[in-house]
DODO-77655 format. One line per 3 residues: number of its first residue (from 0); their letters; for each residue x, y negated, z negated of N, C-alpha, C. Coordinates in steps of 0.001 Angstrom, whole numbers, plus 500000, padded with zeros to 6 digits. Layout:
% residues N
NUM) a) X/Y/Z/X/Y/Z/X/Y/Z; ...
END
This chain:
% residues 396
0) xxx) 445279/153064/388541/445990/153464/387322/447321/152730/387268; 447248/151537/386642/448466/150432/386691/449528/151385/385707; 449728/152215/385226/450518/152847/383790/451165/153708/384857
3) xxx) 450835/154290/386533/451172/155066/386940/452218/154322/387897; 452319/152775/387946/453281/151623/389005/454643/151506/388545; 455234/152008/387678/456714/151904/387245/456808/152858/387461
6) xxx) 457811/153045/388667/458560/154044/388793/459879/154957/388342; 460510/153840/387687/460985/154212/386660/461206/154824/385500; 459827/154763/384797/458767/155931/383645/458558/156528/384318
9) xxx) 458319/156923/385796/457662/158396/386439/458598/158873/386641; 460180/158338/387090/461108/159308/387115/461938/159789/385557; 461560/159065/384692/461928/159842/383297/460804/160429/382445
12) xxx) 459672/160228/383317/458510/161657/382827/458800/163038/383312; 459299/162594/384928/459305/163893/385557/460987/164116/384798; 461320/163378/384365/462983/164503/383702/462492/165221/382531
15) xxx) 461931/164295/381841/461412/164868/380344/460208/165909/380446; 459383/166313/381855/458283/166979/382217/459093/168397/382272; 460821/168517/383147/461054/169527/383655/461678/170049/382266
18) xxx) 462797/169370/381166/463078/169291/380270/462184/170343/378940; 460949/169867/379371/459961/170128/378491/459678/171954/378522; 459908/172304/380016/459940/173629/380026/461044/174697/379314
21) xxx) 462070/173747/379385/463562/174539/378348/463219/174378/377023; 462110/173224/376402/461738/173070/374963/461144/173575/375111; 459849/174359/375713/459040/175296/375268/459106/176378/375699
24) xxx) 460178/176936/376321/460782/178158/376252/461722/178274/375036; 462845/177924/375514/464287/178765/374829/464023/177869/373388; 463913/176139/373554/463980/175960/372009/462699/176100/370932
27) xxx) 461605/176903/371959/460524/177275/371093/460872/178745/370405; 461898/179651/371127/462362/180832/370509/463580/180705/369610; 463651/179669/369113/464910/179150/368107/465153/180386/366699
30) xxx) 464255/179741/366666/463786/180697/364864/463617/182316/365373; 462705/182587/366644/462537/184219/367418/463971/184885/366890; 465060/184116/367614/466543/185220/368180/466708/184712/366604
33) xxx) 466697/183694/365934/467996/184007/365046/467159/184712/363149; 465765/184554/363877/465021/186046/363130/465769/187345/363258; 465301/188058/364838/465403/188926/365158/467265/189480/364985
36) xxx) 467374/188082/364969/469784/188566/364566/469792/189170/363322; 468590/189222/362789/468879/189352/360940/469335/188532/360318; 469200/186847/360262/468968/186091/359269/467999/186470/358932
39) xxx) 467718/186108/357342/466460/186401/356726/466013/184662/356784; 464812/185098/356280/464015/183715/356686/464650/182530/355800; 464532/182767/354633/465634/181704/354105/466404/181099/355127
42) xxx) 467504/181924/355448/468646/181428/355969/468353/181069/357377; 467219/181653/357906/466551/180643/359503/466879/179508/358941; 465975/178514/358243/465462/177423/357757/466512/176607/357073
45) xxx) 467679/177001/356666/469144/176501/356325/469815/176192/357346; 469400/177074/357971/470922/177455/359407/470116/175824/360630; 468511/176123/360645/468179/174729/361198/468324/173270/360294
48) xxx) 468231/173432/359015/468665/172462/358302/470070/171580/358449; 470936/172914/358248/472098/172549/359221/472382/171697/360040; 471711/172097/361325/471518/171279/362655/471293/169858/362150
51) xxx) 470448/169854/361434/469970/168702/361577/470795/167494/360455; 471307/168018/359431/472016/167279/358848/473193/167467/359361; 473848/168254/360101/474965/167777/360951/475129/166680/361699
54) xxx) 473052/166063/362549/473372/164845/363416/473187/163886/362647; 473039/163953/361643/472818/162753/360537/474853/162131/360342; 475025/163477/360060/476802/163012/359819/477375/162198/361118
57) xxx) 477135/163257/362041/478178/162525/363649/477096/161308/364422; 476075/160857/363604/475126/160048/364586/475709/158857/364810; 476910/158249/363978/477223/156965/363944/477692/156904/365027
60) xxx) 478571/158535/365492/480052/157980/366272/479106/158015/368285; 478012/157873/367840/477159/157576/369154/477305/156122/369853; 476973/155702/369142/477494/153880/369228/478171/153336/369846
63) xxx) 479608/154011/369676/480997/153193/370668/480539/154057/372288; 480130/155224/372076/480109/155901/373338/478924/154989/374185; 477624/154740/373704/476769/153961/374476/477315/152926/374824
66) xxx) 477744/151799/374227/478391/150796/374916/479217/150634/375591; 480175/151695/375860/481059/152012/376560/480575/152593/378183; 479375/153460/378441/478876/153788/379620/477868/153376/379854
69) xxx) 476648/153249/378907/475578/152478/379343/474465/153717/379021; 473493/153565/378975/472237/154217/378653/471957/155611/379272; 471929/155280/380616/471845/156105/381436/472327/157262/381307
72) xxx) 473675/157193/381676/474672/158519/381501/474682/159269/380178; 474357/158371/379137/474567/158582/377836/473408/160118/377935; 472336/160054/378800/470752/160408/378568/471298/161909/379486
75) xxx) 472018/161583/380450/472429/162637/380978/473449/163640/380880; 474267/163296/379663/475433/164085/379225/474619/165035/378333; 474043/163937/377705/473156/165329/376370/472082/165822/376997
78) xxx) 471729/165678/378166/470676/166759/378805/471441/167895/379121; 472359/167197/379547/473609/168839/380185/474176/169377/378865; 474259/168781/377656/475087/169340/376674/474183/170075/375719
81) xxx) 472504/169602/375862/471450/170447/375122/471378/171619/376005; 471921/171533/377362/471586/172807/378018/472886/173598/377819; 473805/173289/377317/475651/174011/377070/474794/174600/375924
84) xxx) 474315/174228/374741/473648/174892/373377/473228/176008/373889; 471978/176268/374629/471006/177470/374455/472050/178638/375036; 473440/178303/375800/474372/179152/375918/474691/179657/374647
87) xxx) 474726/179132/373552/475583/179486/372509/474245/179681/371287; 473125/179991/371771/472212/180720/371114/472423/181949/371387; 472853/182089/372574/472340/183501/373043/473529/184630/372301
90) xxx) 474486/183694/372344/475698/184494/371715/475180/184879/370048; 474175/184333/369641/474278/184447/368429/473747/185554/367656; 474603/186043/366889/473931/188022/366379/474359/188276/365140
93) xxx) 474006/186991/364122/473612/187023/362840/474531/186100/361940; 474771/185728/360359/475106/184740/359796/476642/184685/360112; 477109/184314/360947/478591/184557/361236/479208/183510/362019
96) xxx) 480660/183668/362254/480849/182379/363349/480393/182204/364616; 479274/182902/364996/478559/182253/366216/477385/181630/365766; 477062/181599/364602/475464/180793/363751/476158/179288/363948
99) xxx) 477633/179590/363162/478750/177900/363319/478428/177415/364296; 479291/178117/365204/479614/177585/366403/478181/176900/366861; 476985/177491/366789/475756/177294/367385/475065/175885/366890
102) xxx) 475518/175736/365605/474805/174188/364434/475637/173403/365428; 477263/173768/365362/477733/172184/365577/477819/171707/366921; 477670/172991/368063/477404/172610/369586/475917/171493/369481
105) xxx) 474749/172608/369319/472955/172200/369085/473003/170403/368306; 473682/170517/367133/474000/168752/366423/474206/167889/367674; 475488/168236/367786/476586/167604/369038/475154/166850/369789
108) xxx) 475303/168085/370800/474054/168053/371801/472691/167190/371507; 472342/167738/370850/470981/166949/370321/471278/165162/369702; 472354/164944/369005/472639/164176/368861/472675/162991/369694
111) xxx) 473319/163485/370872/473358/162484/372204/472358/162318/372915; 471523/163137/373077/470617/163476/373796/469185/162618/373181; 468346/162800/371929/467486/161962/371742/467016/160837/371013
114) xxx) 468326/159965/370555/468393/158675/370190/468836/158060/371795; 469217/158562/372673/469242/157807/374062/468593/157826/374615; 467584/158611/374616/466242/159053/375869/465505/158257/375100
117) xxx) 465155/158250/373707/463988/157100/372904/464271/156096/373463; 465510/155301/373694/466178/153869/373448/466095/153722/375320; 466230/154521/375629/465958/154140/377530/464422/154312/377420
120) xxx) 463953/155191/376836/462151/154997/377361/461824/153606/376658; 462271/153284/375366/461638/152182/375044/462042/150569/375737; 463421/150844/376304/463453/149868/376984/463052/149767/378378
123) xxx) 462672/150949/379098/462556/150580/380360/460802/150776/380772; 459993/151545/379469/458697/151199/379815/457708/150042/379323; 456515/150393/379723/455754/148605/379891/455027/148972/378428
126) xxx) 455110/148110/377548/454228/147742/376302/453136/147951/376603; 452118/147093/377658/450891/147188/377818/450047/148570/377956; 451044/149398/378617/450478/150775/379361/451307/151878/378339
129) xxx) 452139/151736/377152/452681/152698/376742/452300/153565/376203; 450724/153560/375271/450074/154654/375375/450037/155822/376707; 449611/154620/377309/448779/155670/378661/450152/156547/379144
132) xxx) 451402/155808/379150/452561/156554/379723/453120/157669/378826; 453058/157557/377480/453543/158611/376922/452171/159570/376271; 450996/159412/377097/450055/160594/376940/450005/161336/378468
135) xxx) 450856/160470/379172/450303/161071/380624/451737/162418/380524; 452860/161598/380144/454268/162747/379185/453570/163646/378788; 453175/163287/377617/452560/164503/376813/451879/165779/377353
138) xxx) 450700/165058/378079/449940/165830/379335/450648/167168/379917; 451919/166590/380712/452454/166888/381570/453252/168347/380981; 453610/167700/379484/454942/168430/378849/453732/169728/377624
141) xxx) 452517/169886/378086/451870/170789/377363/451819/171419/378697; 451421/170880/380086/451144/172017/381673/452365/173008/381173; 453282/172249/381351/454778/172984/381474/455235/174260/380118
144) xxx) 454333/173828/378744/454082/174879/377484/453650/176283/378113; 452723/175985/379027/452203/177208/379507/453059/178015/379813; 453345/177880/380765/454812/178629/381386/456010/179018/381111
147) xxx) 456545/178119/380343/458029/178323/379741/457605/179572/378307; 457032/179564/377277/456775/180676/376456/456797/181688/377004; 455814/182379/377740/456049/183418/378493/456767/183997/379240
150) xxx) 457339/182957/380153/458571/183521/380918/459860/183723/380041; 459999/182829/378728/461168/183208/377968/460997/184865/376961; 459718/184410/376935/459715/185826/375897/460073/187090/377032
153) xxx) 459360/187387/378305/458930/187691/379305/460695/188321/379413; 461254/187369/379587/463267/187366/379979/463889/188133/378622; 463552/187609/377567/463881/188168/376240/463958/189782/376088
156) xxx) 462781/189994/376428/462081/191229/375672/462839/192367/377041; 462634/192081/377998/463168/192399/379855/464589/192698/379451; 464868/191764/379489/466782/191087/379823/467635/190966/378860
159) xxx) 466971/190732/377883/467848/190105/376748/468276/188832/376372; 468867/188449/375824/469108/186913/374851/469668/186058/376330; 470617/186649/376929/471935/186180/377648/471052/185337/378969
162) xxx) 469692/186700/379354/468850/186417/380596/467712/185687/380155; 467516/184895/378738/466716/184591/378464/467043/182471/378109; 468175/182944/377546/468540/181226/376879/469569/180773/377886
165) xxx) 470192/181488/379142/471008/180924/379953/469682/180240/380904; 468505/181153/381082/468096/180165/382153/467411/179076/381951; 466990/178940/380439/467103/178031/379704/468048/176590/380115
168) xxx) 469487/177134/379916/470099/176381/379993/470121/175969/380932; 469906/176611/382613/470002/175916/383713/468926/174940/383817; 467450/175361/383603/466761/174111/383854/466600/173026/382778
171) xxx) 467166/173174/381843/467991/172126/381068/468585/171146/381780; 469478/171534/382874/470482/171071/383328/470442/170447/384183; 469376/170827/385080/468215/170422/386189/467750/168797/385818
174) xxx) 466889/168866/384386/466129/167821/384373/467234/166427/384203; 468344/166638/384599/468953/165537/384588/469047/164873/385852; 468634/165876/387210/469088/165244/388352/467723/164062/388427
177) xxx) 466767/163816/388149/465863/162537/388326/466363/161269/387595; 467288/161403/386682/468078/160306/386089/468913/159591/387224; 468990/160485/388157/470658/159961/388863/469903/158782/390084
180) xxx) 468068/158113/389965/467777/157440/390758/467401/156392/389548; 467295/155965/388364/467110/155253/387447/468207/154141/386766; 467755/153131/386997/468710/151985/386474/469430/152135/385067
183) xxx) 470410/152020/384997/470833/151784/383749/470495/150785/383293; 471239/150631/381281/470740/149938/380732/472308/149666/379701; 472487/148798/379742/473666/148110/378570/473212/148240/377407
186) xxx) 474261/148684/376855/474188/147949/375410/475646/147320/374917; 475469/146094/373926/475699/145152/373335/476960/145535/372661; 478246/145131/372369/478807/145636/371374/478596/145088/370116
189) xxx) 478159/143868/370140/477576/143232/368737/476417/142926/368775; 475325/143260/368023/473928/142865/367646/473268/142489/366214; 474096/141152/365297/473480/140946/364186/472017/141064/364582
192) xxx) 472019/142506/362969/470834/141940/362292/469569/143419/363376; 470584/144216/363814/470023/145657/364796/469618/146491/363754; 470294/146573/363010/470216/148004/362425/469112/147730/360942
195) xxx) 468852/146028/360533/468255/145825/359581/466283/145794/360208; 466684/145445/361352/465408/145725/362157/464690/146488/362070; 465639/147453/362059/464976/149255/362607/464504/149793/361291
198) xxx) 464351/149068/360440/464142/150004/358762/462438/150001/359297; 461707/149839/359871/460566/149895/360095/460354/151285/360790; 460908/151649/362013/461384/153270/362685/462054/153798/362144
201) xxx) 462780/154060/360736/463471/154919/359811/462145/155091/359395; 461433/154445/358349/460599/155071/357341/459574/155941/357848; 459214/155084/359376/458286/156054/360150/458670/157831/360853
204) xxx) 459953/157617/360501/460866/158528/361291/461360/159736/359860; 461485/159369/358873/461393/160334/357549/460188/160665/357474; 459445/160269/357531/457932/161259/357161/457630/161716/358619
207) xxx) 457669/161485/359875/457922/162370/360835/458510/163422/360965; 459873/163126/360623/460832/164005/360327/460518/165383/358829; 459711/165128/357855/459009/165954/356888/458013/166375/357587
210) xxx) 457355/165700/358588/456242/166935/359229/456773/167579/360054; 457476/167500/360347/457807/168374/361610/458797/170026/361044; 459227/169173/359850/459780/170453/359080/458921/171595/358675
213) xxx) 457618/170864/358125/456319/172284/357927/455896/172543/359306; 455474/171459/359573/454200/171999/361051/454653/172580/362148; 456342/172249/362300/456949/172942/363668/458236/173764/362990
216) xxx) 458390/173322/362529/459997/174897/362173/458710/176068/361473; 459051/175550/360358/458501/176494/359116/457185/177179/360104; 456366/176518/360500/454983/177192/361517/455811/178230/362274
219) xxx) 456374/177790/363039/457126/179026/364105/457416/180304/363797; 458181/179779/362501/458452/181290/362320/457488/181700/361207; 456220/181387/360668/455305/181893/360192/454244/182204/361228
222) xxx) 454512/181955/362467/453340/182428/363378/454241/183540/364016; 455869/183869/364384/456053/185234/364686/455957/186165/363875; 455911/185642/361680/455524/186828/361331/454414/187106/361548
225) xxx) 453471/186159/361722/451958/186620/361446/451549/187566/362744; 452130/187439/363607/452143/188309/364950/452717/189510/364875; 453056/189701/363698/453817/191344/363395/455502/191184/364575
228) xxx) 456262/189747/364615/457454/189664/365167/456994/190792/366516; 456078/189622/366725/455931/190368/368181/456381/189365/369082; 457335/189274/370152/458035/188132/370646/456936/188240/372039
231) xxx) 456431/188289/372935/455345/188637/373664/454002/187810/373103; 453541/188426/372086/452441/187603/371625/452281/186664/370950; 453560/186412/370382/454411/185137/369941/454245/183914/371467
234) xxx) 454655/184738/372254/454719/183568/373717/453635/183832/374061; 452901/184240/374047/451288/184224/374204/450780/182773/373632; 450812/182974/372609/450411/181946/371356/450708/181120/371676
237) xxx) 451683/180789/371853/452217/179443/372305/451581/178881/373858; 451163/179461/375037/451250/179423/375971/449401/178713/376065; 448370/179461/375115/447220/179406/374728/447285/177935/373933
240) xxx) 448133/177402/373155/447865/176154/372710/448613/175217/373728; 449308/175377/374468/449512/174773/375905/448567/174657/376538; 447693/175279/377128/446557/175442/377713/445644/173935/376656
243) xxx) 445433/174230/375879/444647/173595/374744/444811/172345/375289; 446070/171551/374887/447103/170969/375058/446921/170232/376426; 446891/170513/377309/446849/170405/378931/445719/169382/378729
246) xxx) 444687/169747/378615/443594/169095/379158/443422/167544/378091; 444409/167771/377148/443282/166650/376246/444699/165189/375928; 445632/165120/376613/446733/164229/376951/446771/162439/377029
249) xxx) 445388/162819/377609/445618/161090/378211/444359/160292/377280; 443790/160733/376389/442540/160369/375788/442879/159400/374754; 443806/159847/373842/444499/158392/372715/444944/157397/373734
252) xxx) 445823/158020/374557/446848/156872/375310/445844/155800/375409; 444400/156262/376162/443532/155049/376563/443242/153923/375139; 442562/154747/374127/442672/153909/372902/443697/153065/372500
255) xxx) 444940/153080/372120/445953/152480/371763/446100/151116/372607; 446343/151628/374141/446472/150685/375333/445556/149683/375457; 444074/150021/374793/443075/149387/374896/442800/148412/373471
258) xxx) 443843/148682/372748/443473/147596/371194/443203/148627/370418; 443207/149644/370344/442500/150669/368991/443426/151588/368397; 444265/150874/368154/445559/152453/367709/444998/152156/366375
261) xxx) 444002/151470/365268/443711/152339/364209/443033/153251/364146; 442015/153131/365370/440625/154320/365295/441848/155522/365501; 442880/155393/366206/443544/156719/367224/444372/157403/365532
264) xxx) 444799/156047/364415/445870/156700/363641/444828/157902/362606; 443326/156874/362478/442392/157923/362030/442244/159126/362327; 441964/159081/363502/441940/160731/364866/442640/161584/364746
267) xxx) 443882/160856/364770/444914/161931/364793/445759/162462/363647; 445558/161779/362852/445773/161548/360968/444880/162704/360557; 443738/162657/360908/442654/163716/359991/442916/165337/360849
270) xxx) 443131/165441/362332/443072/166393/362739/444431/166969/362133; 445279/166044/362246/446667/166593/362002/446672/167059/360422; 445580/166717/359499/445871/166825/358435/444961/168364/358222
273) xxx) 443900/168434/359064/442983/169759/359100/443871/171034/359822; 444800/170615/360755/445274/171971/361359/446603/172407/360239; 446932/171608/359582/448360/171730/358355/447546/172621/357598
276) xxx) 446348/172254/356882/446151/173321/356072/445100/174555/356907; 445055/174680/357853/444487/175780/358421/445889/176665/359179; 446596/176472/359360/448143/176877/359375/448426/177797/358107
279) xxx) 448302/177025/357151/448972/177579/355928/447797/178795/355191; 446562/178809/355363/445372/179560/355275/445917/180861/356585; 446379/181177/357080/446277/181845/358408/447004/183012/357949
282) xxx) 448279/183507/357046/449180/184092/357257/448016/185261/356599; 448863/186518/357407/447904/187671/357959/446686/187904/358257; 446628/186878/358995/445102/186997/359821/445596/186375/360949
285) xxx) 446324/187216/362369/446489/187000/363928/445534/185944/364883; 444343/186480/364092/443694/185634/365180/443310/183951/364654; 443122/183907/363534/443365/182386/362609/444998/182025/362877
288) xxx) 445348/182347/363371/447201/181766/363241/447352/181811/364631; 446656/181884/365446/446644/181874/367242/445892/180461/367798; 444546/180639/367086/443557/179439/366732/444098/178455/366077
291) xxx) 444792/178411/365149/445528/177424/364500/446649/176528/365154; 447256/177670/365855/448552/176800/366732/447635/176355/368548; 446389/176660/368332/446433/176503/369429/445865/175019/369498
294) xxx) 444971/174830/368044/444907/173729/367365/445929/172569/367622; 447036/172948/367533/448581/172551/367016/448773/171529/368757; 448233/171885/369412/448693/171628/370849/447698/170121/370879
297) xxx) 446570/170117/370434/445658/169124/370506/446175/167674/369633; 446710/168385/368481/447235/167657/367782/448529/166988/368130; 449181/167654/368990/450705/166738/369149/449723/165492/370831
300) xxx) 449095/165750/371056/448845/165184/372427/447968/163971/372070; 447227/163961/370844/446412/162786/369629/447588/162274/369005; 448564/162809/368669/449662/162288/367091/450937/161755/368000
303) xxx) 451408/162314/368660/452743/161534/369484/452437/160280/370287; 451070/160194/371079/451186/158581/371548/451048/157870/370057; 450331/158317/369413/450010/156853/368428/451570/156691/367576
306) xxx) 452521/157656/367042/453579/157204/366495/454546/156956/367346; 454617/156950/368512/455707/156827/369802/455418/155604/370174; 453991/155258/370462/453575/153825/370888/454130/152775/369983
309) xxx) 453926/152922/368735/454066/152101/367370/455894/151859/367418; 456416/153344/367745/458061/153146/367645/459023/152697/368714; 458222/153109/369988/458226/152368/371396/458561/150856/370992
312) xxx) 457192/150371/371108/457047/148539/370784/458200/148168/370019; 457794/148747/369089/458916/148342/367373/460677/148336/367937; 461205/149176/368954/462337/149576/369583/462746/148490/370391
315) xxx) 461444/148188/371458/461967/147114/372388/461767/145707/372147; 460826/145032/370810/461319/144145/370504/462429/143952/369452; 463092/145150/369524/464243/144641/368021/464959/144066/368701
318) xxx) 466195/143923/368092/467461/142906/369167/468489/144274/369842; 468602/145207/369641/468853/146608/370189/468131/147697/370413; 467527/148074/371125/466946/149437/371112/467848/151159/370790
321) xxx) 469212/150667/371162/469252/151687/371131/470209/151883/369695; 470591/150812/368863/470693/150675/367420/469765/151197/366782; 468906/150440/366997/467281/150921/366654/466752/152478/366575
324) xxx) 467108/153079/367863/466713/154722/367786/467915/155728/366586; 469201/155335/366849/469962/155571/365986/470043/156023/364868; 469316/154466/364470/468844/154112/362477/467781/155170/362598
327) xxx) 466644/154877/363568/465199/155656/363206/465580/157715/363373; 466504/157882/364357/466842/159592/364466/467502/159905/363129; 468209/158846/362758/468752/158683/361199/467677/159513/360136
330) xxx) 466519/158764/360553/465773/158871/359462/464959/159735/359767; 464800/160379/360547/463873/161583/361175/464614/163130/360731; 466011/162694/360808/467383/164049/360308/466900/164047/358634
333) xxx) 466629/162936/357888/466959/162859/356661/465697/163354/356363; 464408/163276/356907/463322/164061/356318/462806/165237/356893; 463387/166165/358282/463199/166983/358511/464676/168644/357465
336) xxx) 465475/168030/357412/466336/168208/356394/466102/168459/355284; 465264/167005/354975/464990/167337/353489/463871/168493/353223; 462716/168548/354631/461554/169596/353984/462171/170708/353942
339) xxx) 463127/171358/354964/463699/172523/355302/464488/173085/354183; 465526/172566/353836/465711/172728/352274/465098/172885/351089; 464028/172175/351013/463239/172656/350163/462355/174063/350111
342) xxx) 461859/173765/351787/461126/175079/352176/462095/176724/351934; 463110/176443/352060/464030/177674/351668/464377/177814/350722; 464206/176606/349779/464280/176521/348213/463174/177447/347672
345) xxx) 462231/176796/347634/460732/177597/347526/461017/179697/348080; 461545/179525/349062/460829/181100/349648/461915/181940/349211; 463177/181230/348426/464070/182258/347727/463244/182643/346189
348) xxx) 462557/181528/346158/461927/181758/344741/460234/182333/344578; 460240/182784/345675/458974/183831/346170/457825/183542/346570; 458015/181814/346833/456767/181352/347407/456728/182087/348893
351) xxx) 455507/182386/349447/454890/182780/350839/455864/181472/351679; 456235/181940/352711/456728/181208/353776/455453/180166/354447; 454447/180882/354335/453490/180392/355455/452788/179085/354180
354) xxx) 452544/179217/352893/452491/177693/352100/453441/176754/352130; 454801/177233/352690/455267/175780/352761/455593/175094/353863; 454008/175542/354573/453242/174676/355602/453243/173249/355109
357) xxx) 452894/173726/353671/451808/172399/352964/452413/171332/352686; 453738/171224/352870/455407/170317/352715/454980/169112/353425; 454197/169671/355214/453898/168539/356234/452836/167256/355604
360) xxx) 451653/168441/354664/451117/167285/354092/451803/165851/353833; 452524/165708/352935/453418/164766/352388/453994/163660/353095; 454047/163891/354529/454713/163278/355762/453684/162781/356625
363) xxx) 452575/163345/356156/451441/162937/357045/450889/161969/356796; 450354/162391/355457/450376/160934/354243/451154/159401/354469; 452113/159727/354262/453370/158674/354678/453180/158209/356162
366) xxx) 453173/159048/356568/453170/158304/358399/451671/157566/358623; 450630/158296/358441/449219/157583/358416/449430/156357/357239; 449751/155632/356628/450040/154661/355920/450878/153248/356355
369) xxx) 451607/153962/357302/452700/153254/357565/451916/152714/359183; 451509/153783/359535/450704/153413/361029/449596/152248/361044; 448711/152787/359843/447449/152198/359308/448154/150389/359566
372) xxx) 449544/150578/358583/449533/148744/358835/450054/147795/359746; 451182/149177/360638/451641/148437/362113/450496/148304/362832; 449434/149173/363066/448126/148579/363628/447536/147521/363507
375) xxx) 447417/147250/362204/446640/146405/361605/447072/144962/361691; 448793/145008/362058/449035/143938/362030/449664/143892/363901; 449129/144589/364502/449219/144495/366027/447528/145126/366604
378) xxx) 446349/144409/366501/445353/144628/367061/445255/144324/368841; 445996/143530/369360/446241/143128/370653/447326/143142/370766; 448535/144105/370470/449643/143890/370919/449740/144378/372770
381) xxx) 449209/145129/373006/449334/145351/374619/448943/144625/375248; 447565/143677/375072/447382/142123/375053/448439/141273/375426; 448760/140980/374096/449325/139728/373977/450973/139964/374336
384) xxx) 451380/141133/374447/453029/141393/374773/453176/140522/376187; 454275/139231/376214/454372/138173/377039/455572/138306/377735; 456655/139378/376914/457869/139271/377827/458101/140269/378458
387) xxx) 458633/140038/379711/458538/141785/380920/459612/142685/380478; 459966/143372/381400/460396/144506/381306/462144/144461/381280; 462053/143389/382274/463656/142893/382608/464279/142100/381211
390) xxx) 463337/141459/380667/463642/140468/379739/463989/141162/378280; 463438/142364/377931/464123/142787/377012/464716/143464/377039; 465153/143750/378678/466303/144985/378146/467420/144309/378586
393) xxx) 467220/142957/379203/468700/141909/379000/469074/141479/377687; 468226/142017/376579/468862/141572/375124/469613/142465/374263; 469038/143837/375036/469948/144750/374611/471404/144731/374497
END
């Protein structure tokens, strides 16, 4: 298994593997606590809107800071500073100045944190094997779904917010120590012609960014109502499409790696487009909305190598990668933003929460289009990719 010989990708799988347990704990109960604070659902879906057009505002001032320390550290401040956030979830107990305080820490945080981890994975893993490496991720980061849901709800429901999103925050904090054996990576203070590059990972990154607004916010908290805001069987649910999830990881990676990322954009295009509207069909019926998300797990482990692979490549041959992630998180803020707003537009005006599932459609569309022709016009790119590993991230 040549995809498994960089050691380098295995030590930022295993960060992003341990990582993965604080995302599918504490930031899978996002929407849970600031439900249960008494935002009404509207104002969930604002208050994350928020977030996210907050990193759209401060994303520029990322820039001077990367070039100034280098990749690396950059990857490890916002691991520790996404784990300072779930501190300041826990504080949070309804629309008030701890909701504030909570957008502009979570922005902050998030901000630093995954336009640098894109821009180090894309520069420091191998083209040829990048399927296989970010399904063997994937793999890894659905084992770890299992566990983290339950034990957070498990702490929640037990302990409370404080015993639930602090320990969160510690193994947050954790997944940074495998960084501290990984090479850094420079970046450039001048790169004509970086940021005109990347309009290819923006457009892919707005209709990403619109699915993820139906299929993962808006879903969440239409699968704790559909659970009767049961936070327990809520982490159940989640833990069951982990399971799902687990076993079926490394199966695109092989396609893509092997010349076929159109058969894979098909695959994962149609499933992703069958579990959106079986999502939105589900609300009050528990066991269709359990089945559905558990659906949901199959689908990110088919749909993330093929648009990661495509934004991977696209990253490490631009003339910056980490310009490149920048522009493209740019554009991922501007269409997860935009569905969320709308979606709260809609549910003040009495649409069902759980139809504006159907928002993701729109993004799915867009992304299968856009995939369809980076494929089409890279049939052997894992092939034919001629320059190593060292060589493009000295252009950075």
């Amino acid at each position: 298994m040549a995809f498994l010989h960089n050691r380098t990708v295995n030590l930022l799988n295993l960060h992003y593997i341990i990582g993965s347990f604080a995302q599918s704990g504490g930031a899978a109960f996002y929407v849970v606590w600031l439900t249960k604070s008494g935002i009404g659902v509207a104002g969930v879906l604002l208050a994350m809107a928020a977030i996210f057009a907050s990193r759209l505002v401060i994303r520029m001032a990322l820039l001077p800071f990367a070039i100034r320390i280098g990749l690396r550290r950059l990857v490890i401040i916002g691991t520790v500073a996404m784990g300072i956030s779930f501190v300041f979830l826990a504080e949070v107990h309804g629309a008030d100045a701890s909701l504030l305080r909570l957008v502009l820490v979570a922005a902050i945080a998030d901000t630093i944190y995954w336009p640098s981890y894109h821009a180090y994975f894309a520069a420091l893993g191998d083209a040829d094997h990048r399927g296989q490496q970010i399904g063997l991720r994937e793999a890894m980061t659905a084992a770890m779904g299992i566990v983290g849901p339950l034990a957070t709800g498990f702490l929640l429901v037990a302990s409370g917010p404080r015993a639930a999103f602090y320990t969160t925050a510690a193994v947050q904090t954790i997944a940074a120590i495998p960084l501290l054996w990984t090479p850094d990576v420079a970046v450039a203070r001048k790169v004509p012609g970086a940021f005109r590059a990347a309009i290819s990972g923006v457009m892919l990154f707005i209709g990403d960014g619109l699915i993820a607004a139906g299929y993962f916010i808006v879903w969440d908290l239409t699968l704790f109502l559909a659970l009767g805001r049961d936070v327990m069987a809520y982490g159940g649910a989640l833990a069951v499409a982990a399971l799902v999830g687990a076993v079926s990881g490394l199966i695109l990676g092989r396609l893509i790696d092997a010349g076929r990322g159109a058969r894979a954009v098909w695959l994962s295009g149609s499933v992703l487009v069958f579990v959106i509207l079986m999502r939105a069909l589900s609300a009050g019926h528990p066991v269709l909305a359990v089945t559905a998300n558990a659906l949901g797990a199959l689908v990110a482990c088919l749909y993330v190598p093929t648009i990661m692979t495509a934004v991977y490549n696209q990253a490490k041959r631009s003339p910056c990668v980490m310009r490149f992630h920048i522009a493209a998180e740019g554009g991922w803020d501007i269409g997860v933003t935009t569905g969320l707003c709308f979606a709260a537009w809609l549910v003040r005006r009495g649409i069902p929460v759980d139809t504006t599932v159907l928002l993701a459609l729109a993004g799915a569309a867009f992304v299968i289009v856009l995939l369809r022709r980076y494929y089409a016009g890279h049939p052997t790119e894992t092939v034919d990719a001629s320059k190593t590993q060292g060589e493009e991230a000295a252009q950075i």
